[in-house]
N, C-alpha and C positions, 0 to 999 in steps of 0.2 A: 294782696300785694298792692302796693302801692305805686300808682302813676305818677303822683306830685314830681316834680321837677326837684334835685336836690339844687342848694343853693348854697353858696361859698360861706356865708353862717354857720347855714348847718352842717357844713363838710365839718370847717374848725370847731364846731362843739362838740360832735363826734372827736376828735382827733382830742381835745383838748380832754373830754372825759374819759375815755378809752386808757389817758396817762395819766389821770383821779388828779388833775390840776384844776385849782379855780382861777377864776377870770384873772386874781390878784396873783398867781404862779406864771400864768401864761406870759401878764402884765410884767415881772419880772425877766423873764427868760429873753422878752424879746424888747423891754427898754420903751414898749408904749404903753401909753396911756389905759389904765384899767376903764375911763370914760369911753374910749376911743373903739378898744375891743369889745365892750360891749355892745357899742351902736354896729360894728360889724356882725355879728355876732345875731342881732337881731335884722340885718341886714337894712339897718335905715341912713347905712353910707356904704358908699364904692373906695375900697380900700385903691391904694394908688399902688404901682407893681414893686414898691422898693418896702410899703407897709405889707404886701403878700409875700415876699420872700423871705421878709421875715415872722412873720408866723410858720412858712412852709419848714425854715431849718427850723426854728425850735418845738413844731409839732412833726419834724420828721415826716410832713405830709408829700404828696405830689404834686411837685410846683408847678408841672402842664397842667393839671386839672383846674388848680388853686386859681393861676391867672387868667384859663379859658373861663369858670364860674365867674371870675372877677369884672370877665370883660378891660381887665386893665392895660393890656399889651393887643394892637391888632391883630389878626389874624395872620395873615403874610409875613410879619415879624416873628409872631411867636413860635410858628413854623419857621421859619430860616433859623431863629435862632434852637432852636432844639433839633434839627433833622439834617444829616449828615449820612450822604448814600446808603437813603432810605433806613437808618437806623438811628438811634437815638443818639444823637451827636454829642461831642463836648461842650458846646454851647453854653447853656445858663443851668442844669443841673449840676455840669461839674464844679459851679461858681458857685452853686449856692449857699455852701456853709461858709463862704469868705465873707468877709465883713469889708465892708467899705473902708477905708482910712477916712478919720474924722479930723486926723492932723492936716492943716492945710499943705505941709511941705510934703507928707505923703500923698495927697492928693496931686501937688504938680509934679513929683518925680514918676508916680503911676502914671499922669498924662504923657510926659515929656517917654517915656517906655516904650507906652501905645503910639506917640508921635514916629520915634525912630522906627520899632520893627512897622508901623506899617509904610512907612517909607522904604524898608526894604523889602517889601512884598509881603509879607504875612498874613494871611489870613486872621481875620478877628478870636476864632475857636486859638490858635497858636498865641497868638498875644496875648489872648488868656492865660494859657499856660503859662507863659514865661512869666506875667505880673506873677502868678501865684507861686512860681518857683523863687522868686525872687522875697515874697512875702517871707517862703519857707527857710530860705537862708538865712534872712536877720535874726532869724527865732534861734538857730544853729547855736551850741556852744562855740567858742570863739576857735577853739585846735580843729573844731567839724566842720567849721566855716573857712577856713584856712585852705584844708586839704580840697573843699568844693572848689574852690575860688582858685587856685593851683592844678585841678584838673583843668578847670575849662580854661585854665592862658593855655593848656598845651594841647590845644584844638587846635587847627587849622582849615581852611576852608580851601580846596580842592575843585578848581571848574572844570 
């Protein structure tokens, strides 16, 4: 049995072979550099924590593991952000098969989102949700999107 220390390399080679993908599959799936994953890979760079989530959704790996191996999120982060009364919270697993908006106007309607709810108290795990609810609407056929959008005017808020 083996002592060696495993390493965030060779977690993703494992992960990557496990799904009979090569560098140039993986390289695909997640939009980086076949150069790039392999100097990970061989571990002669520290992937940043936005290059490990995205390996993690497209190897379907464990993104705590991914980023503790990675050392790319502190400590006290990476815990707040995954641990939610003492259970594994909504935090950054539940976020992690979302993709970021590369549109800069989805990028400031996402901000200005996050600005308002957490102006009204929110916690960051809820702001989550909502961005992602919110994702999941526009994707809605347009009569699905309608009858959403018609439920929630006839919500009311109750103190």
């Amino acid at each position: 049995m083996s002592t060696e220390k495993l390493t965030l390399g060779e977690y993703i080679r494992r992960l990557r072979k496990a799904r009979r993908w090569t560098l140039g599959a993986l390289a695909d799936n997640t939009g980086l550099s076949y150069h790039n994953l392999s100097r990970i890979e061989n571990d002669s760079t520290v992937p940043n924590a936005e290059t490990v989530s995205q390996i993690a959704v497209a190897l379907d790996g464990d993104m705590r593991r991914m980023l503790e191996l990675a050392e790319a999120v502190p400590r006290v982060i990476l815990d707040r952000m995954l641990t939610f009364d003492g259970r594994e919270g909504p935090g950054l697993k539940r976020t992690a098969g979302s993709q970021s908006p590369s549109n800069p106007s989805d990028r400031a309607l996402e901000a200005a989102i996050g600005k308002r709810a957490s102006e009204a108290g929110l916690d960051a795990a809820e702001i989550t949700e909502i961005v992602e609810a919110i994702r999941r609407l526009v994707d809605l056929e347009p009569h699905s999107r309608a009858a959403v959008i018609g439920l929630v005017k006839t919500l009311s808020v109750h103190e």
